[in-house]
C-alpha positions in Angstrom: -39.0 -91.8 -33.1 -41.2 -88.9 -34.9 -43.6 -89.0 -31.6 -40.4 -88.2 -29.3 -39.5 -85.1 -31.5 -43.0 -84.2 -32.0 -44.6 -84.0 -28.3 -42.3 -85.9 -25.7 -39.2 -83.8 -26.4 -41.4 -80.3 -25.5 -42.1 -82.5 -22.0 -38.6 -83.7 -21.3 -36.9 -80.6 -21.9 -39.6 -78.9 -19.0 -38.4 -82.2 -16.9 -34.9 -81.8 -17.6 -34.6 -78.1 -16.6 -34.0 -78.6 -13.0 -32.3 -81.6 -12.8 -29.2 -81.7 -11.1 -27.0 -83.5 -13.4 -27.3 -84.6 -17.3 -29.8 -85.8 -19.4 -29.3 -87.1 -22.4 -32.4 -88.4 -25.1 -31.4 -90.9 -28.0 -33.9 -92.4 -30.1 -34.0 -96.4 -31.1 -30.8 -95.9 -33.5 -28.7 -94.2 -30.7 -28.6 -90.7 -32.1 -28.6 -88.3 -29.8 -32.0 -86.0 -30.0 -31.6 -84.1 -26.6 -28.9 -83.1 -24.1 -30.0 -80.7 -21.2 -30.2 -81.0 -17.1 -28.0 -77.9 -14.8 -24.6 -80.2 -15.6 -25.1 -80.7 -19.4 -22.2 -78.2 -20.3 -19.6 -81.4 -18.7 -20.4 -83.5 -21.6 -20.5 -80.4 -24.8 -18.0 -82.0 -27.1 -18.5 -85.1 -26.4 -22.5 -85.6 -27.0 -23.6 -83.7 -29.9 -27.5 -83.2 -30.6 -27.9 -85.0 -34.4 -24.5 -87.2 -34.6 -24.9 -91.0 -33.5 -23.2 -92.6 -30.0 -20.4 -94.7 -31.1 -18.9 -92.1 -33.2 -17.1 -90.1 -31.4 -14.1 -90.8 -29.4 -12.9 -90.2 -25.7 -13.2 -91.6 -21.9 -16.6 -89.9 -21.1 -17.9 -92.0 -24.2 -15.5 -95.2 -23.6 -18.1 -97.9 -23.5 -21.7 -96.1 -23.5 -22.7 -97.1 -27.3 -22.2 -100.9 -25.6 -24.2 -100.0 -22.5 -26.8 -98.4 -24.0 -27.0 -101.5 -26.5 -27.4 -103.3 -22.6 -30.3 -101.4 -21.6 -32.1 -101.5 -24.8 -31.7 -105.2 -24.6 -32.9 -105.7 -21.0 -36.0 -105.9 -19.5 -37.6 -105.0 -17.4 -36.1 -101.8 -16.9 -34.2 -100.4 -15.0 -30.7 -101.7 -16.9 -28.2 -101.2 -14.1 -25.6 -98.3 -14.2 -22.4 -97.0 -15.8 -19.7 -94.6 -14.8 -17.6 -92.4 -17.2 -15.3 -89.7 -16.5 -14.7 -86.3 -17.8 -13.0 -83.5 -17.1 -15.2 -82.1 -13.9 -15.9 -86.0 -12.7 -17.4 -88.7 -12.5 -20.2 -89.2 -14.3 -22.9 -92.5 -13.4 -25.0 -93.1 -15.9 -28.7 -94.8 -15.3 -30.6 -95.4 -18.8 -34.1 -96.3 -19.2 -35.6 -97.9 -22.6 -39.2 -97.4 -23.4 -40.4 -100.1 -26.0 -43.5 -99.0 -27.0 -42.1 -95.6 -28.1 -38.5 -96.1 -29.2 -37.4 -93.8 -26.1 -34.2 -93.7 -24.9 -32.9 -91.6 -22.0 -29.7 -91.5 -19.8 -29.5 -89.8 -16.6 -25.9 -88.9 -15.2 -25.0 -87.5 -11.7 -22.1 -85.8 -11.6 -19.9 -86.4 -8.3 -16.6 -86.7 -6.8 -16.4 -90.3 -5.4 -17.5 -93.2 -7.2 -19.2 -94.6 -4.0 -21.7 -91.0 -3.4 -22.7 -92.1 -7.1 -23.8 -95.2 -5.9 -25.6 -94.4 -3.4 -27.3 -92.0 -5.4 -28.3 -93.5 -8.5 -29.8 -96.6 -5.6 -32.0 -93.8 -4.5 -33.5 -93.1 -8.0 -35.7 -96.0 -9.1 -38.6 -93.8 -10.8 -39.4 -95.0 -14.3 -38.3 -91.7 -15.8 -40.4 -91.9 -18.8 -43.2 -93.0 -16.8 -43.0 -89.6 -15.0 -42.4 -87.4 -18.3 -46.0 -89.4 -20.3 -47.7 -88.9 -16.8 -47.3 -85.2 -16.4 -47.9 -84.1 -20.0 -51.3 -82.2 -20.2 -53.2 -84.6 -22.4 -52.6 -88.0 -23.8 -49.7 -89.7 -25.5 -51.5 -92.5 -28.1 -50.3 -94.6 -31.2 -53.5 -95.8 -33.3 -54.6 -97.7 -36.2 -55.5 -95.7 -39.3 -59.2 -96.9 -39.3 -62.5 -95.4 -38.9 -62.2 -96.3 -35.0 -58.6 -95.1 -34.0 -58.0 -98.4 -32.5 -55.5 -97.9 -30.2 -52.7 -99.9 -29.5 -50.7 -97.6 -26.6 -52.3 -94.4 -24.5 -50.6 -92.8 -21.8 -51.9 -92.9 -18.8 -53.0 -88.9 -19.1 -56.3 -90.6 -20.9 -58.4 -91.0 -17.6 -57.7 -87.1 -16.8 -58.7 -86.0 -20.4 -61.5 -88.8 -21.3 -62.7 -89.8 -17.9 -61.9 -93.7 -19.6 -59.2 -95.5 -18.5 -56.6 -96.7 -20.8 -57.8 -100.3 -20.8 -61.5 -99.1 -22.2 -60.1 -97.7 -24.8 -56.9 -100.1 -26.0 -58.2 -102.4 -29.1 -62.0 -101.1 -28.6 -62.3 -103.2 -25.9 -65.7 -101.5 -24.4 -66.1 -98.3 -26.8 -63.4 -96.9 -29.2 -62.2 -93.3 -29.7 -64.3 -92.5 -32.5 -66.9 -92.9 -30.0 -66.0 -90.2 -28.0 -65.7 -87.8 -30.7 -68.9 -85.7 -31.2 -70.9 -87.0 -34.4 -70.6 -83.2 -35.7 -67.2 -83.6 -35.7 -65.9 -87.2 -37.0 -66.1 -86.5 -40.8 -63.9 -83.6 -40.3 -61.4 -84.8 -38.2 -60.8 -88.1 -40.4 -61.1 -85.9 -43.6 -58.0 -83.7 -41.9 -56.2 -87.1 -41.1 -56.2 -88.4 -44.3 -56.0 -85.6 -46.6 -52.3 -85.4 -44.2 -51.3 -88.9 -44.7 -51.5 -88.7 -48.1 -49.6 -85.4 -48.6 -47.5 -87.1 -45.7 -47.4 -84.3 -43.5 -48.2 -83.7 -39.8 -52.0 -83.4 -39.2 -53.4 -80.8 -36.8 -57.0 -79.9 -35.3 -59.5 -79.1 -32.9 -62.7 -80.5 -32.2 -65.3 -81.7 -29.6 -65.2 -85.2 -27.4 -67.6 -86.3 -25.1 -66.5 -87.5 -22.0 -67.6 -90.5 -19.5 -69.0 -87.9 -17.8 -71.5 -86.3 -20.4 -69.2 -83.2 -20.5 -67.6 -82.2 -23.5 -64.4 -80.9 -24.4 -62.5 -78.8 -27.4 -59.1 -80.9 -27.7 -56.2 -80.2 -30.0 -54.9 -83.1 -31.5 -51.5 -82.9 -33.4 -49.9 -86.3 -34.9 -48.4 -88.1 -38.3 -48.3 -91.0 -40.0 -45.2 -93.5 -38.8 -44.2 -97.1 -40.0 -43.9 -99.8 -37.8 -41.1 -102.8 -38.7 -43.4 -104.8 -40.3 -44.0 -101.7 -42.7 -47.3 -101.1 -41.4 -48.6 -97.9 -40.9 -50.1 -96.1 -37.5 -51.0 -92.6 -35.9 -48.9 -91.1 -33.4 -50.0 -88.2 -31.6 -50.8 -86.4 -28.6 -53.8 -84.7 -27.4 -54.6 -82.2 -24.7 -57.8 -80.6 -23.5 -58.3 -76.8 -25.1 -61.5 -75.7 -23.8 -60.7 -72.9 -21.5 -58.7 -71.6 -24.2 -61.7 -72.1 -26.8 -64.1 -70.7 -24.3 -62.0 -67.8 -23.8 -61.8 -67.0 -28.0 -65.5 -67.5 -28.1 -66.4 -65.1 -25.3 -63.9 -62.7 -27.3 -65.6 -63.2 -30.8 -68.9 -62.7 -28.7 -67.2 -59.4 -27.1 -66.0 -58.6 -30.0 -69.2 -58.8 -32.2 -71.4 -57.1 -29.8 -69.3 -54.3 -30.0 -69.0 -54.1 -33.6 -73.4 -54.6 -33.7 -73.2 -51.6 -31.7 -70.6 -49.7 -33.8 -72.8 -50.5 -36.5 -76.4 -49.3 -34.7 -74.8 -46.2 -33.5 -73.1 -45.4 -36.6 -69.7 -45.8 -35.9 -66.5 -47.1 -37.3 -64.2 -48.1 -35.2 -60.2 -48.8 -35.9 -57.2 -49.8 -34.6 -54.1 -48.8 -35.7 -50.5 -50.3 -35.5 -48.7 -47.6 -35.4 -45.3 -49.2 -36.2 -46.4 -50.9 -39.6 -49.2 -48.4 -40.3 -51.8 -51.2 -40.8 -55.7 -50.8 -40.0 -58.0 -52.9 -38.7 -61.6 -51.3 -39.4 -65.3 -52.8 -38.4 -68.6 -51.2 -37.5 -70.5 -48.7 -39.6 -68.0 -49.4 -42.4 -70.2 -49.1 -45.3 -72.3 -46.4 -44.1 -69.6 -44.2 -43.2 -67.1 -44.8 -46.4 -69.8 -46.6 -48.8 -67.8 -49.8 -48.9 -68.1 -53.2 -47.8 -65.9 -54.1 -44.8 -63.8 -56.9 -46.8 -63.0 -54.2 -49.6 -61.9 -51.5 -46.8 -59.7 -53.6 -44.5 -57.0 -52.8 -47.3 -56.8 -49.1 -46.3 -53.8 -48.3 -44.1 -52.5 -45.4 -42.8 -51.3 -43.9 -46.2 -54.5 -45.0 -47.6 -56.6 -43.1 -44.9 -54.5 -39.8 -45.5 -55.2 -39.9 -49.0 -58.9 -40.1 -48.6 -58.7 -37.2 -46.2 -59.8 -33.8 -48.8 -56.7 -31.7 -49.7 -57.9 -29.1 -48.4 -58.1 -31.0 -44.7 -55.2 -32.7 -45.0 -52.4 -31.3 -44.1 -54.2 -30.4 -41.1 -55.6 -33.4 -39.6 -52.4 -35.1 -39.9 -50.2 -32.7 -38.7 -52.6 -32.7 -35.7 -51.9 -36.6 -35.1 -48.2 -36.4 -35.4 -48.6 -33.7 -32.7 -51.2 -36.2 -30.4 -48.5 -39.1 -31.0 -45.5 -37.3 -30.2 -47.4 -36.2 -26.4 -49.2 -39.1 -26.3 -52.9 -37.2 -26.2 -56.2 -38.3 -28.1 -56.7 -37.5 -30.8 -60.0 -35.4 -31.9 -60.5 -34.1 -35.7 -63.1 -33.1 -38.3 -62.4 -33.8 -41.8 -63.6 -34.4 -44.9 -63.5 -38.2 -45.6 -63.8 -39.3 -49.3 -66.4 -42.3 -50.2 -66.5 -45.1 -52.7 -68.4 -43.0 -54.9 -66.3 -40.3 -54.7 -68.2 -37.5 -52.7 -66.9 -36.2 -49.3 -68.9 -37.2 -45.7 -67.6 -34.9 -42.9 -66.5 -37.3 -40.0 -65.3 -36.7 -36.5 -62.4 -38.8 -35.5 -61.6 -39.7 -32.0 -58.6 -41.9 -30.9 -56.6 -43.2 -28.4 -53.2 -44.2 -27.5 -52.0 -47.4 -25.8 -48.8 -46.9 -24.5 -45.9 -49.7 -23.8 -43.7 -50.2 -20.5 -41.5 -46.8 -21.9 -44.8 -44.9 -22.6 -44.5 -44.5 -26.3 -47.7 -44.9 -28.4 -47.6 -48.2 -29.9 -51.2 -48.6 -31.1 -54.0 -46.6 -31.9 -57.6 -47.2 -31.2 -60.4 -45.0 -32.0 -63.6 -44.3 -33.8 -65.1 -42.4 -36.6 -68.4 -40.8 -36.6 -71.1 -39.2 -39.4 -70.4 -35.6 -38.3 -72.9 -33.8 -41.3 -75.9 -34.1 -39.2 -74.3 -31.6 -36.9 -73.0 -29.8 -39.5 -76.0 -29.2 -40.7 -77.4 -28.4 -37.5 -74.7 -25.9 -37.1 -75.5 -24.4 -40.4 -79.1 -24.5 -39.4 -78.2 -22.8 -36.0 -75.9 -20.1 -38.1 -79.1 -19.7 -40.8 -81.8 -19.1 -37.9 -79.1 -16.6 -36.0 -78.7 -14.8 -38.9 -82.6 -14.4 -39.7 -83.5 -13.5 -36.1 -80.5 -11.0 -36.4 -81.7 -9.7 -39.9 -85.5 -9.5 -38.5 -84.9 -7.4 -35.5 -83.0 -5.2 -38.3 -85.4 -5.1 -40.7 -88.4 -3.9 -38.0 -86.4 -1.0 -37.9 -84.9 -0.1 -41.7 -88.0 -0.6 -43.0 -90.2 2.3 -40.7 -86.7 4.3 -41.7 -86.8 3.3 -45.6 -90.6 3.4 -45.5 -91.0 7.4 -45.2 -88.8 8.8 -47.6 -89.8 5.8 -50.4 -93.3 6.9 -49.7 -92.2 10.6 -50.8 -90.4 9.0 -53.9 -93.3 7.7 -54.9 -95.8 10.2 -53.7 -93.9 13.0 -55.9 -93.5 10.7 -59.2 -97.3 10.5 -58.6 -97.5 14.4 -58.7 -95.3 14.8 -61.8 -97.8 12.6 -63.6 -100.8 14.2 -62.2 -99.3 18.0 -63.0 -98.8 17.3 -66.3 -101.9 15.2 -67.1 -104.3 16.9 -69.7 -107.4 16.1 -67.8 -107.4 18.5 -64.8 -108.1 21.8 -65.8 -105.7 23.6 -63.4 -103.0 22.2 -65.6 -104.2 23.5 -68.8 -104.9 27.1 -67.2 -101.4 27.5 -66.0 -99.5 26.4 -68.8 -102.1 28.8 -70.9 -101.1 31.2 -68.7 -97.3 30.7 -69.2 -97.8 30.9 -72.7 -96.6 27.2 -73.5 -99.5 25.0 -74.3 -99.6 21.6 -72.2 -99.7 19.1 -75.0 -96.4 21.1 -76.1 -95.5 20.7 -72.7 -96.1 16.7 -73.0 -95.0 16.4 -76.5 -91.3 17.9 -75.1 -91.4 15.6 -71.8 -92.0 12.7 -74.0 -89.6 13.6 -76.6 -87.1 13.9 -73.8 -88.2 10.9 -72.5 -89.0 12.2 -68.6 -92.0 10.6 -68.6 -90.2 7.4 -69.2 -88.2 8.2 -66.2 -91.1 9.6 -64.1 -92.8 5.7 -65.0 -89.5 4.0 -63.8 -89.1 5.8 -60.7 -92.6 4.6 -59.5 -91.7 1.1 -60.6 -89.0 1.0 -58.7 -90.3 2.6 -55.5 -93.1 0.2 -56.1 -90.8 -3.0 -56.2 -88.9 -1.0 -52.8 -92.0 -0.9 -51.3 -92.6 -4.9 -51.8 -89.6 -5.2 -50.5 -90.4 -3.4 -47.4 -93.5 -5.0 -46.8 -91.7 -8.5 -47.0 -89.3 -7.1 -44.6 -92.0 -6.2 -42.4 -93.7 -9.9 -42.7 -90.5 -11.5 -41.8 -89.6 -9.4 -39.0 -93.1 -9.9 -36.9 -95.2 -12.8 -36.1 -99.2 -12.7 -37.5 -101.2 -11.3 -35.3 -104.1 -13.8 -36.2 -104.7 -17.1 -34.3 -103.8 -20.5 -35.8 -106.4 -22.4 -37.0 -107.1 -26.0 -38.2 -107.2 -25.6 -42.3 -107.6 -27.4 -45.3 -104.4 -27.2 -46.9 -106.2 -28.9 -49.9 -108.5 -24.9 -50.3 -105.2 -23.5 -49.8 -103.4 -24.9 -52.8 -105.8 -24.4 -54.8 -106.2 -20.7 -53.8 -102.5 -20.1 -54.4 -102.6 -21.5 -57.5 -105.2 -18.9 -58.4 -103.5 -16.5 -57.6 -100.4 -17.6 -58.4 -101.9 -17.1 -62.0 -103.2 -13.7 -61.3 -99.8 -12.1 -59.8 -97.2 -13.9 -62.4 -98.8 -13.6 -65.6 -99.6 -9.7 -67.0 -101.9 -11.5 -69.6 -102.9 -13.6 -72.1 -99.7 -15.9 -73.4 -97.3 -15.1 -70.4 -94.8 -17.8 -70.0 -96.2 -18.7 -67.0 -99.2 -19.9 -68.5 -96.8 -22.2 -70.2 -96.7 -24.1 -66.7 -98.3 -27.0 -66.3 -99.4 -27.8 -62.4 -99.5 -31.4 -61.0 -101.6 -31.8 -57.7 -101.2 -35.1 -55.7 -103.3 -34.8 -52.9 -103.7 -37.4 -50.4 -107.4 -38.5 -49.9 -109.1 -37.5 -46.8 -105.8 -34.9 -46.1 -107.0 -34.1 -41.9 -106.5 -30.1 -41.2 -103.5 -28.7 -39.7 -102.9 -26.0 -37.2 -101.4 -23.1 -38.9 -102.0 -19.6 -40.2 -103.4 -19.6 -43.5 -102.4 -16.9 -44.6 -98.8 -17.0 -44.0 -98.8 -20.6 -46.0 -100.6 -18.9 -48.6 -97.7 -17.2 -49.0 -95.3 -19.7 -48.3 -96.3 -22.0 -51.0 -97.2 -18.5 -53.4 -93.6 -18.1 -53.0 -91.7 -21.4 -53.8 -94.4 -21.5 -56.8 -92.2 -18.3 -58.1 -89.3 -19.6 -57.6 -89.7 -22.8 -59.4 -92.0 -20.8 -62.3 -88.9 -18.0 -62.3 -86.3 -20.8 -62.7 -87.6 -22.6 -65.4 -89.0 -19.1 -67.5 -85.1 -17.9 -67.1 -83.1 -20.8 -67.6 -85.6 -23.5 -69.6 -86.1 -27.1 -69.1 -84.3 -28.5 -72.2 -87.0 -29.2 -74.5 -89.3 -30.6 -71.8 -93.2 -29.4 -70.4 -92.0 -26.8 -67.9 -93.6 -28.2 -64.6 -94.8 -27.9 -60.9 -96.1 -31.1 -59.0 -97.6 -30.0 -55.3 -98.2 -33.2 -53.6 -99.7 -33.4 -49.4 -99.5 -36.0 -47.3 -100.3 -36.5 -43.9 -98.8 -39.2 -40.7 -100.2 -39.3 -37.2 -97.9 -36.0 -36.7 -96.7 -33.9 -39.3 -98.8 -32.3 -42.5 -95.6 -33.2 -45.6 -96.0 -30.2 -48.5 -94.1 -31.0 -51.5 -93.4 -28.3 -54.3 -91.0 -30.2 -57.4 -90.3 -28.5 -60.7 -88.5 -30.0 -63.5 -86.4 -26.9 -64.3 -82.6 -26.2 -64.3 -82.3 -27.1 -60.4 -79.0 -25.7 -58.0 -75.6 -26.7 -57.1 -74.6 -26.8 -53.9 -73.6 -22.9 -53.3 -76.6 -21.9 -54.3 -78.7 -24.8 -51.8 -76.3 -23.9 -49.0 -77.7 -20.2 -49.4 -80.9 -20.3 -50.9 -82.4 -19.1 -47.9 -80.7 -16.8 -46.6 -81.9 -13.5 -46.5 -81.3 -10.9 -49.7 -79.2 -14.6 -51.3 -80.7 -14.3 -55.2 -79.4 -16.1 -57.9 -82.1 -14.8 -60.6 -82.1 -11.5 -62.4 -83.6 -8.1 -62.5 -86.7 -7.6 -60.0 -85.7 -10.3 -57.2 -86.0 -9.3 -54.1 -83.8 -12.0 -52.7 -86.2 -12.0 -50.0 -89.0 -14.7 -50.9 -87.0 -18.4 -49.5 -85.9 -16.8 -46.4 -89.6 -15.3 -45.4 -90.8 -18.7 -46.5 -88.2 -20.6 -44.0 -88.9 -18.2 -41.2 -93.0 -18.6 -41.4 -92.4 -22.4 -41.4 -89.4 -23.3 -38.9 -90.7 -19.9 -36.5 -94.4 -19.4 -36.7 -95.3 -23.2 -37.2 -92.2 -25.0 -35.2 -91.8 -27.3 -38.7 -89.2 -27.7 -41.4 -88.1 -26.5 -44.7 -85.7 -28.7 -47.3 -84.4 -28.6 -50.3 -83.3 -31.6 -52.6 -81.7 -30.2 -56.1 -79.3 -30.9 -58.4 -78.4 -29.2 -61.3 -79.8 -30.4 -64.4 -82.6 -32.3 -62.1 -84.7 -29.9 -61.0 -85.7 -28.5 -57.5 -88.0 -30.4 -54.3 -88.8 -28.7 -51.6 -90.0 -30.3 -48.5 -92.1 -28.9 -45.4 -93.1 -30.5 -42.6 -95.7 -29.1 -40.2 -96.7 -30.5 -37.1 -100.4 -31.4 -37.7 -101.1 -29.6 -33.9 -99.5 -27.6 -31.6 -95.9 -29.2 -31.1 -96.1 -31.4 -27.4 -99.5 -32.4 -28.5 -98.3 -33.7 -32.0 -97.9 -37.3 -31.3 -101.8 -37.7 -29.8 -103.4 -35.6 -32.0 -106.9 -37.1 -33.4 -107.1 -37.1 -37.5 -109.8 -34.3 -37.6 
């Protein structure tokens, strides 16, 4: 019977573990399904799992097909006894026939006199199969193929799983098993029936009941289809309660997505790795960190992961975790991982090993974190080190440069005036030498000195701004911060942005056209004027420099200066539309004496402009560029001094 091989074979076999003799299961056409019990090696050769009883030849089988016929035949059970001998005994048979299910078992003592196995077998008058339906953890049924599962045999495991005894529930007598079955829950579990009958397969699934308590249960339910003789069809099956087990997986996926919302809040993407097969389970901050959707990434494994690691990292990181896994230490790196859309996002990876009973590594479990923040803290840590480093240094070179520049200039000053036709001391002595002063004039020009004497005081004069920038970014201003309208100062750096750049009419910075977008109402912030005068004058000269050197590709050159204002911080905008920077030239842009224009930079003018905002205001200074896309750069500047920031009043 399909029921037997299905669900009471897994319980006899448990049963038949400890017995002391033989056991032996046949189904309805005597072939033999199941030998076992601690004596079953006395009858190997002679019962055979698969062949048929009656086949075979031999004293141990000598008349069993015909008493087996007996104890089919009789009823009720049990059907008498039989002895057989083989070659370690006597052997007394008891056999048992089940109707209902087709079952068939024979239970064999072994033992030296005949009259012991008497005695014994007299003693054992428990309906075998009684006992193996009655400790299986669920319910044994064979049903009708309708909408109500009529039932036409349930073990008597129903009460413990249902809370309904068996007669409730035979032929719908007071409710039927459909009725049991959670509403939710019907259409699927007749849909998986059916769609099995017809492919004539086993069916298989979990779902709710309600029981005669008002609980409710998850149950598994695994059956098929059988014929009966009159060639209709029924349900065999067996069904045991699964709730603790369902409870369990639910409190997992619970665990399991809690941890992965917090992966994902905190930015994290976490992994686990077989180490044997190389394959990677990933969840968390998935997309964020590698700009994919979790489905598409699941297919990275180990090689995959290496491969997205930059060359230049590489060979690093992994030599790193072949040295982790062969002592059995986590694993901490940072790399450059590559994204979907191919850039690079430095990451910190930290793992972990789980070990087996030997201690080798056999998984790997860890996390990978968005590590450029701190990079960029770190470069921001290394810019401000350098700058206080390069300030204290520049107090003191520029008193030493100042002096002898001074005489530089000082002296080319002298030249000119010694030479210059309008003081009358000059035209005496060269009248005195004998060598008129224009002739004097007409040779210096001819020679071009003069030309020299002009470039030497251009110079020293571009030295001397120099020095003077030094001397700005190496000491705080000595004035007291005041509440300003930042609106007056744009506009007065604008005028004299147009004074300083442009030497006269048509200049290419005239060329320029300027975009304000002010906020309305912009509230004063707390800062010195002055110094975001020239703040602003210099990031003008920078974007106005870029775009007279390097053009804007047949488009207006220009400058949009937009203010905004929040509760705390004052945001300054100044965006050209000129050639923009790559990344080297970003990374340094403010470092001190870093230029990347021509002739007559002082290299000077970013880095003054990050120290008076991120020292002498406590704010922030950003750049967004590409190139071909022009230049942004950001400020932020707390609207009052910084603890009071977040209860400052709009003033």
């Amino acid at each position: 019977m399909v029921i037997l091989e299905g669900y009471i074979m897994q319980g006899l076999e448990f049963l038949a573990q400890d017995y002391p003799g033989v056991v032996v299961g046949l189904d309805d056409n005597k072939r033999v399904v199941f030998v076992g019990g601690e004596k079953a090696a006395a009858v190997s050769g002679y019962l055979t799992a698969g062949e048929y009883l009656g086949v075979q030849n031999g004293r141990l089988l000598s008349n069993l097909s015909a008493f087996v016929d007996r104890v089919i035949e009789e009823d009720p059970l049990p059907a008498g006894h039989f002895e057989s001998t083989c070659e370690e005994g006597v052997i007394c048979w008891k056999g048992i026939f089940h109707e209902d299910s087709g079952l068939i078992i024979l239970k064999g003592r072994m033992e030296v006199s005949a009259k012991s196995l008497v005695l014994n077998i007299s003693d054992e008058n428990e309906n075998f199969l009684s006992t193996l339906l009655g400790n299986l953890p669920g319910m044994v049924y064979r049903c009708r193929n309708d909408v109500n599962w009529t039932m036409d045999f349930i073990s008597h495991g129903c009460f413990e799983l249902t809370g309904y005894e068996v007669d409730s529930l035979l032929d719908n007598s007071e409710l039927s098993y459909s009725d049991i079955i959670l509403p939710q829950y019907r259409a699927h579990v007749w849909e998986c029936v059916q769609e099995a009958v017809h492919d004539r397969e086993p069916f298989e699934m979990i779902y709710k009941i309600r029981t005669a308590s008002g609980d409710e249960k998850w149950v598994w339910e695994k059956g098929v289809e059988t014929t009966g003789d009159d060639g209709e069809g029924f349900l065999e099956g067996f069904i045991t309660d699964v709730t603790p087990l369902m409870l369990a997986e639910q409190a997992l996926h619970q665990s399991e997505d809690r941890y992965r919302l917090m992966a994902e809040k905190t930015g994290q993407l976490v992994y686990d790795l077989d180490i044997a097969s190389g394959k990677l389970v990933w969840s968390g901050a998935v997309r964020e960190i590698t700009g994919y959707e979790e489905s598409e990434f699941q297919s990275v494994d180990l090689q995959g992961w290496e491969d997205g690691i930059h060359l230049d990292d590489r060979n690093s990181v992994i030599s790193e975790l072949q040295d982790c896994l062969s002592k059995g230490r986590p694993f901490v790196s940072v790399y450059r991982f590559k994204r979907k859309d191919g850039s690079y996002l430095y990451v910190e990876d930290e793992g972990s090993f789980v070990l087996n009973a030997s201690g080798r590594p056999v998984r790997m479990v860890g996390v990978l974190r968005d590590y450029s923040h701190k990079m960029k803290i770190q470069e921001l840590m290394i810019q401000s080190e350098k700058m206080t480093t390069v300030a204290s240094l520049s107090a003191s070179m520029s008193h030493e440069i100042n002096n002898p520049l001074g005489i530089i200039i000082q002296s080319a000053q002298n030249i000119e005036r010694r030479i210059s036709p309008d003081l009358p001391a000059n035209i005496e002595t060269a009248e005195k030498m004998g060598v008129p002063l224009e002739s004097v004039r007409r040779y210096l020009r001819e020679r071009k000195i003069l030309t020299l004497v002009e470039e030497i005081k251009e110079a020293g004069g571009r030295a001397a701004k120099v020095i003077v920038n030094m001397l700005n970014f190496s000491r705080r201003s000595e004035n007291k911060k005041d509440y300003c309208c930042i609106a007056s100062i744009v506009d007065q750096v604008i005028e004299l942005a147009d004074k300083e750049l442009c030497n006269g009419e048509g200049c290419d910075f005239r060329k320029i056209k300027f975009v304000l977008d002010i906020q309305d109402e912009l509230p004063k912030v707390l800062c010195f004027a002055a110094e975001l005068e020239q703040v602003l004058l210099n990031l003008i000269n920078n974007s106005a420099q870029s775009m007279i050197d390097a053009g804007v590709s047949g488009k207006e050159p220009q400058i949009v200066i937009r203010c905004s204002s929040n509760s705390a911080y004052l945001n300054i905008e100044v965006e050209d539309n000129g050639p923009g920077m790559d990344a080297y030239a970003r990374k340094r842009a403010f470092e001190p004496f870093f230029s990347s224009g021509g002739r007559g930079r002082s290299g000077l003018g970013l880095s003054v402009a990050y120290f008076i905002i991120t020292r002498n205001h406590g704010g922030t200074i950003r750049i967004d560029s590409e190139p071909g896309r022009g230049t942004r750069f950001i400020i932020q500047i707390p609207r009052g001094s910084v603890p009071d920031i977040f209860s400052l009043e709009q003033v």
